[in-house]
C-alpha positions in Angstrom: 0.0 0.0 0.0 1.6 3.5 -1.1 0.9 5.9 1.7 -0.9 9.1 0.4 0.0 12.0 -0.7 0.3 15.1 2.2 1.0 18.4 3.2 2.1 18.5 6.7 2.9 21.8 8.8 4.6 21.7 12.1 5.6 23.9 14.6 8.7 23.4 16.4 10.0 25.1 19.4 13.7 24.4 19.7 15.0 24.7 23.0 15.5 27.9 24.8 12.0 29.4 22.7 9.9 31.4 24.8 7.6 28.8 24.6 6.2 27.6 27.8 3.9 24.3 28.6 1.0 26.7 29.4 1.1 28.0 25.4 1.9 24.8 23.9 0.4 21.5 24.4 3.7 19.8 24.5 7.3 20.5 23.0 8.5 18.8 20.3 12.1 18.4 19.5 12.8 19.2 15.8 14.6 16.3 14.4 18.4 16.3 13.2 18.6 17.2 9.5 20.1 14.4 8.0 21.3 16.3 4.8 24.9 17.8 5.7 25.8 18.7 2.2 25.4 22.2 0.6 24.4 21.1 -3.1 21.3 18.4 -0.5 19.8 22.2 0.2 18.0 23.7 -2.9 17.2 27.3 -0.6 19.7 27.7 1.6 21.5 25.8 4.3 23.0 22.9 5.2 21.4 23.6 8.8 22.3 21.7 11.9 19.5 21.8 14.7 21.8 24.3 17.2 21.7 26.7 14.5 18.1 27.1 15.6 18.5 27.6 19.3 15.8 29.6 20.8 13.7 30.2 17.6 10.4 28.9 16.8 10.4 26.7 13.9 7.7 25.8 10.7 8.7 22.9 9.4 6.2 22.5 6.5 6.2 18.7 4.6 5.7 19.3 1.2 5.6 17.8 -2.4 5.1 19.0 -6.0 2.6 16.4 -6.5 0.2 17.9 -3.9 -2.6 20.4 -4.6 -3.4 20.9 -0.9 0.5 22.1 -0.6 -0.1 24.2 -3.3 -2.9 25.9 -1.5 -0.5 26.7 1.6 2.3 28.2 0.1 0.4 31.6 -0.2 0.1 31.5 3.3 3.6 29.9 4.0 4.8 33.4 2.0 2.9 35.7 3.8 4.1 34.5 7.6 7.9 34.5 6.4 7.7 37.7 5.2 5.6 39.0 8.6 7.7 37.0 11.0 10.8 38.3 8.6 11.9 40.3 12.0 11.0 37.8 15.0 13.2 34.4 15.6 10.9 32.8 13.4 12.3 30.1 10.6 10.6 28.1 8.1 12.0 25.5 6.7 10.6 23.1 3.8 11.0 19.3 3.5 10.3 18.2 0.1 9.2 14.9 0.4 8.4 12.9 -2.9 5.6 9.7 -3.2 6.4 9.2 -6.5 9.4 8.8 -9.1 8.8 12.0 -11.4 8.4 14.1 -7.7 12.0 13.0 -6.7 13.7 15.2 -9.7 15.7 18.2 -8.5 15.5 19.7 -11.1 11.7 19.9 -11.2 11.8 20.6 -7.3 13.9 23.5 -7.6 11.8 24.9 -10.7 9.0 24.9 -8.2 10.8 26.1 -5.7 11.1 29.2 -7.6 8.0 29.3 -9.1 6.1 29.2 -6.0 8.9 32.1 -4.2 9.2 29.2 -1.8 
């Protein structure tokens, strides 16, 4: 069974976030980036989680393939560029289901079509 297709939107608290357990149901650690390399990055990094120390994080799942990711990238947009001053980051993991989705090239070209 393939699983389906989604657009997944998380927000992270890394440690030392002004964040407390009366705002936020529970903390959750962001998970270590597994990609270390510079040409793995299509929009900046490599990042290491303790670059993120004390910011709130969006980690936002996304694939080409997906219509409803499509739909949140407005929005995705519009809170970068209003949390542009606050220690806010959002960071995108492109996550493919299926072969043609796991071309970097055609990531990329989204990646700029969508000012992602």
């Amino acid at each position: 069974m393939k699983p389906l297709p989604f657009c997944l939107a998380l927000v992270l608290v890394v440690a030392g976030g002004p964040a407390t357990s009366e705002t936020l149901p529970a903390q959750t650690p962001l998970p270590v980036f597994t990609q270390t390399t510079a040409d793995a990055w299509l929009n900046g990094g490599p990042l290491q989680v303790k670059d993120l120390g004390g910011q709130v994080v969006l980690l936002d799942v996304w694939t080409f393939g997906c219509w409803n990711c499509y739909r949140s990238f407005p929005w995705l947009n519009a809170l970068d560029q209003e949390l542009a001053a606050e220690s806010f980051t959002g960071i995108g993991n492109h996550s493919p289901q299926f072969g043609h989705e796991r071309d970097s090239a055609r990531v990329a070209a989204h990646i700029e079509e969508f000012g992602l």
